[in-house]
C-alpha positions in Angstrom: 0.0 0.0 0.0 2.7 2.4 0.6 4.6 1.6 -2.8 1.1 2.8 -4.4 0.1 5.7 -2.5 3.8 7.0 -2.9 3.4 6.5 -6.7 0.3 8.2 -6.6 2.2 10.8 -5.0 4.8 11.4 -7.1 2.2 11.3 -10.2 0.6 13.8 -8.3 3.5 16.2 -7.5 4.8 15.9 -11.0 1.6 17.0 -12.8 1.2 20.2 -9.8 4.5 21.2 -10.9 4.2 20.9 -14.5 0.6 22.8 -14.0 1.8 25.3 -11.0 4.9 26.7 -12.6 3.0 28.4 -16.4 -0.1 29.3 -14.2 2.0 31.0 -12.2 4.0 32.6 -14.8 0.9 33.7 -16.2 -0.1 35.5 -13.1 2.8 36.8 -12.6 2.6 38.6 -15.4 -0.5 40.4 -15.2 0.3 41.2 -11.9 3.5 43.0 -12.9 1.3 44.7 -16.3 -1.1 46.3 -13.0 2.0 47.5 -11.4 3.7 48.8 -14.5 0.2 51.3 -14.4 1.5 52.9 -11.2 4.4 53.9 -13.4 1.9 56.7 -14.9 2.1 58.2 -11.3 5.1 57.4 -9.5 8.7 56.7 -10.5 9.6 53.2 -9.3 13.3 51.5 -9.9 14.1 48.0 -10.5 14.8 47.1 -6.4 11.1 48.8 -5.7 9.0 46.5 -8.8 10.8 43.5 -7.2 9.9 45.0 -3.8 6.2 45.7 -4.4 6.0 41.8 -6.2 6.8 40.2 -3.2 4.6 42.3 -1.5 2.2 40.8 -4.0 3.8 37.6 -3.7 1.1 35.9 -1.2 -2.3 36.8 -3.3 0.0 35.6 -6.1 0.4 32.1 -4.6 -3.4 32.0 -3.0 -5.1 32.0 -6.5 -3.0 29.6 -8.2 -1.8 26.8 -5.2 -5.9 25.3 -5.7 -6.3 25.6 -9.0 -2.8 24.0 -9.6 -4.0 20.8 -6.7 -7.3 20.3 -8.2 -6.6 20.0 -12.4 -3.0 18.0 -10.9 -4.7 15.9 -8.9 -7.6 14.8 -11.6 -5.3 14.8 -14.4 -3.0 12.2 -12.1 -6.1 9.9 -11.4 -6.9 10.4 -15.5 -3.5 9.0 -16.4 -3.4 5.8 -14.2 -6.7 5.4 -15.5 -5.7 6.1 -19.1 -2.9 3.9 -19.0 -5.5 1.0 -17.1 -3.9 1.0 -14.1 -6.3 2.0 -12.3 -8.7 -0.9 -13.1 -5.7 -3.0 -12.4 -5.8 -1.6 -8.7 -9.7 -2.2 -8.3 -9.0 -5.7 -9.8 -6.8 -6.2 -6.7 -8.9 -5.0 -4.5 -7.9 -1.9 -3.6 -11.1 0.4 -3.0 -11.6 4.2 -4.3 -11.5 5.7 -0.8 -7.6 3.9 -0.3 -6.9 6.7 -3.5 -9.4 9.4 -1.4 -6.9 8.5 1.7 -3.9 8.8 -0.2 -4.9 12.6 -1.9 -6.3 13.4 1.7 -3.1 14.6 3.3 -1.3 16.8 0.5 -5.0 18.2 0.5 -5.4 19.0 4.3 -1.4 20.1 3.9 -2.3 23.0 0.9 -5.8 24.1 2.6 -3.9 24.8 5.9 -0.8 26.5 3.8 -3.7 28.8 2.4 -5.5 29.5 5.4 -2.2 30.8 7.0 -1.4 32.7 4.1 -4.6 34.8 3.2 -5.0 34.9 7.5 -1.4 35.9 8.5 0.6 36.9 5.7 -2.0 38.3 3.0 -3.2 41.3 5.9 1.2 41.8 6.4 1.5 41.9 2.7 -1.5 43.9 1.6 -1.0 46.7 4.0 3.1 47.0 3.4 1.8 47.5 -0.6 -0.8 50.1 0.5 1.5 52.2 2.8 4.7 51.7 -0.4 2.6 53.0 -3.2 1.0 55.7 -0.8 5.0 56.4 0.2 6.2 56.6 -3.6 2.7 58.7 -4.2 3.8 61.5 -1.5 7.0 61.5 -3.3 5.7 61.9 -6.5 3.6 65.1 -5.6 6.7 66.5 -4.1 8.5 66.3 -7.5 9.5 69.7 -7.7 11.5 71.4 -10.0 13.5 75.1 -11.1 11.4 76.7 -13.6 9.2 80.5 -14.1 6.0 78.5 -12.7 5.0 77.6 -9.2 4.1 74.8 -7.3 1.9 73.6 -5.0 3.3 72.5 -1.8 -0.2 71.7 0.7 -1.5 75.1 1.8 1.6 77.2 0.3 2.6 78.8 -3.4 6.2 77.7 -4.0 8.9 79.2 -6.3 12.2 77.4 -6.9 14.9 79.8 -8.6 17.6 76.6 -8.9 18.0 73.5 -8.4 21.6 72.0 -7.4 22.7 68.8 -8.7 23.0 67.7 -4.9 19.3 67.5 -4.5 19.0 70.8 -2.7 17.2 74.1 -3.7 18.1 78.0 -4.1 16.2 81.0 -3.8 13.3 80.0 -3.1 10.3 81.8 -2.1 6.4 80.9 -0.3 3.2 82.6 0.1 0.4 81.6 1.8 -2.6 83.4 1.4 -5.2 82.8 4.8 -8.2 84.4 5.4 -7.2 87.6 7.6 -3.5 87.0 7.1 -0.6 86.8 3.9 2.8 85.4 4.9 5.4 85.1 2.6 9.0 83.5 3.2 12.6 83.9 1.2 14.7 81.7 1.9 18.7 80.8 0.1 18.3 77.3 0.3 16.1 74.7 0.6 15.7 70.4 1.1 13.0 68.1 0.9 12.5 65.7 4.1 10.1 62.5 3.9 9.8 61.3 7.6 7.8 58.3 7.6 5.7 59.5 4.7 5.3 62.9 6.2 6.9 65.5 3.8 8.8 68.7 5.4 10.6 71.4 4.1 14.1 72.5 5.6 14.5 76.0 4.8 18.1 77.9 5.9 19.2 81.4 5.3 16.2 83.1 5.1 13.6 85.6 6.1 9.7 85.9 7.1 7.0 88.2 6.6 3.4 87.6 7.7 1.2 91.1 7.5 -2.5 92.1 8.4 -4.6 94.7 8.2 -3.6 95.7 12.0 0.0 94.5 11.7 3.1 93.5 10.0 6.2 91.1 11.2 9.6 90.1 10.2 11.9 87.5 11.3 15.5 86.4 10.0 16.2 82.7 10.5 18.8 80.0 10.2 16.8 77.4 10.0 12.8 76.7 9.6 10.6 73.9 8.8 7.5 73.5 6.8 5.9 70.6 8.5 2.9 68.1 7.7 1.7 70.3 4.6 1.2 66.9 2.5 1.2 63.8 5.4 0.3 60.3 3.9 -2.6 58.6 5.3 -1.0 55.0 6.2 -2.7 52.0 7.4 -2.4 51.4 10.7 -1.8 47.4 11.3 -1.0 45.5 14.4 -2.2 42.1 14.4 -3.3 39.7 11.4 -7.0 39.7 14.0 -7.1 43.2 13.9 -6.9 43.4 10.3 -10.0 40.7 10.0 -11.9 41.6 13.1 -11.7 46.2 13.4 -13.8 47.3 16.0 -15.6 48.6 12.9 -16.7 46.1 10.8 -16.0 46.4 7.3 -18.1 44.9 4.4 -15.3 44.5 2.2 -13.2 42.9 4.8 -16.0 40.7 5.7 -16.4 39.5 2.1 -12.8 38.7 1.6 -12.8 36.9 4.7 -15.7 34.8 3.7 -14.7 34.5 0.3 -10.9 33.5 1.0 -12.2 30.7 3.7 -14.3 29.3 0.9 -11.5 29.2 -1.8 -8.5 28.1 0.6 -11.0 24.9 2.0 -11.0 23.8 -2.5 -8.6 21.4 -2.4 -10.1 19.3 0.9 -13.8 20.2 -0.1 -13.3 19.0 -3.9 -11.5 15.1 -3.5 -15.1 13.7 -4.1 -15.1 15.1 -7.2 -11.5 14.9 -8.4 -11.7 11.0 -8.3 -15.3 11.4 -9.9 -13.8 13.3 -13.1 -10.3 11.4 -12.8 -10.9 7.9 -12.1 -13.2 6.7 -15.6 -13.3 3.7 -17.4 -11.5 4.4 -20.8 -13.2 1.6 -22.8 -16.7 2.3 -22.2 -16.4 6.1 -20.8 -14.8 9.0 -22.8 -13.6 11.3 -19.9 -14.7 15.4 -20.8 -11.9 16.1 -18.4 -10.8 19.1 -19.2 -14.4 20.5 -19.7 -15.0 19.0 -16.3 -12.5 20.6 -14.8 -13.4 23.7 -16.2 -17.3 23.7 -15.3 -16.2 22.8 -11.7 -14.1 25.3 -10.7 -16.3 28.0 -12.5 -19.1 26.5 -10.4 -17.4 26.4 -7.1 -16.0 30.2 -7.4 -19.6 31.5 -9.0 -21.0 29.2 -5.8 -18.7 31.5 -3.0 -19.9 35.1 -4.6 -23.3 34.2 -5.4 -23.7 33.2 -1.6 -21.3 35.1 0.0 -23.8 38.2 -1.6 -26.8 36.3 -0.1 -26.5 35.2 3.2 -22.7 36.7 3.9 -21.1 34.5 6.5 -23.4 31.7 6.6 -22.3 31.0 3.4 -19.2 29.2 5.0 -21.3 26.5 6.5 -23.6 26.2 3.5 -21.4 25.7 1.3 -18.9 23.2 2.9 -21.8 20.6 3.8 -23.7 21.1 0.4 -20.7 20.8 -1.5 -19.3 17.9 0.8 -23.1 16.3 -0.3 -23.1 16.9 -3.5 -19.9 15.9 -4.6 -20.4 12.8 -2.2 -23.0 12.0 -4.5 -21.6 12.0 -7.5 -19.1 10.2 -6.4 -21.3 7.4 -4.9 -23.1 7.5 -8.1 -19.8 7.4 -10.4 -17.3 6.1 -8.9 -18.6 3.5 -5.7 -21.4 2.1 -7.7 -19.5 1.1 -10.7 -15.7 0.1 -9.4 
């Protein structure tokens, strides 16, 4: 018995790998097309792409680990059935649920490798890619250049008369205009600070006016900061149950939570029906695989939304029991009846 569940096995992890690796290629690169969009807004090297990808890296892995089990698994049951093996085993006496036993625990092994990942590392991942782009973002409105226009710096009108190669500035001016008040500052240089996504200016050499209708003031300084004219909202994360559980519930978090439970339980929830499609009888049976396949795992994700929408978190339970029944049914029907 352990000579054929090992061989099962290695049918098993050859066919995942041979599947895993181009789907994940694939999604790899449509995830790297949707970063190459944040190049419209903000200037990102080689280090930071590879830096926001593994960011990415866990959603990456959480779409394609099932998909890869489930056509691997049924495609590995199709072959020792192709190649009448299988009905060599069931000649023997070995019984379907020996093959059920044997996919059991690389099943229970990838559901619990997803659960961690979209409960643990997905909330670490996903709020590290928020806070980056909103990081690069802050930068990239602080772009500022030497030229006869202005910018906008928050609240204030800024003027740049150079720009040193050194990253520093020269001669520049603000104004700000407020609703009793007008306060403009000069200053000889200049130098852009981002503290923890909080950008200041550090002016030196420079002078102040603010003026009123009842009075007027001057200062001379060194050194002055502009602070917290254009601070980045971050998100705030401490705990992966923070993240799913705020003291304010969110809708959307709710739904990815449901939604994720649903799709990292695939591989234990679907063995039924991977030895229903796999395991056929190639003389009298011509196996629609592929279009098996296909329908099942359309099904199953059109199954999470559709109820996840209806009844929201109930739809865990739901689900799990009347897909655990109906595939058990099929298979019954299929596969226990007939081998």
């Amino acid at each position: 018995m352990k000579i054929l569940q090992n061989y099962i096995k290695q049918s098993l992890s050859i066919l995942f790998l041979s599947i895993f690796l181009p789907l994940f290629s694939i999604a790899s690169v449509v995830f790297l097309i949707k970063m190459a969009t944040y190049t419209a807004i903000i200037q990102l090297s080689f280090f930071e792409m590879s830096k926001l990808f593994f960011f990415m890296l866990p959603e990456l892995l959480f779409y394609t680990l099932p998909i890869s089990f489930f056509v691997a698994a049924t495609l590995a049951l199709f072959k020792l059935s192709n190649d009448n093996e299988i009905i060599v085993l069931f000649a023997l006496g070995i019984r379907p649920k020996l093959i059920l036993k044997t996919l059991f625990a690389p099943a229970l092994f990838l559901s619990a490798i997803l659960l961690f990942n979209f409960l643990v590392l997905f909330p670490h991942a996903k709020v590290l890619s928020s806070n980056f782009i909103s990081y690069k973002k802050s930068e990239a409105k602080f772009n500022l250049s030497a030229s006869e226009f202005g910018h906008k710096f928050g609240e204030w009108l800024l003027y740049i008369g150079r720009e040193d190669s050194n990253g520093t500035y020269a001669d520049v001016i603000l104004f700000n205009k407020k609703q009793d008040e007008e306060v403009l500052i000069g200053a000889k240089g200049a130098r852009i600070i981002n503290d923890s996504g909080v950008l200041r200016l550090k002016l030196t050499d420079g002078e102040g006016y603010s003026y009123s209708e009842e009075k007027f003031t001057q200062i001379d300084f060194e050194t002055m900061y502009i602070n917290d004219t254009m601070k980045t909202d971050f998100d705030e994360y401490q705990t992966p149950m923070q993240y799913w559980f705020p003291n304010e519930p969110s809708a959307k978090t709710t739904k990815r939570l449901v939604t994720n439970t649903l799709f990292s339980l695939f591989p234990i929830l679907s063995l039924f029906l991977i030895a229903s499609i796999g395991i056929v009888h190639v003389r009298h049976q011509k196996g629609k695989v592929y279009l098996y396949l296909f329908l099942s795992i359309i099904i199953y994700d059109a199954l999470v939304v559709a109820l996840q929408l209806a009844i929201s978190t109930y739809a865990v339970p739901v689900l799990i029991f009347g897909w655990l029944i109906a595939t058990y049914i099929i298979y019954k029907k299929i596969i226990v009846d007939k081998f």
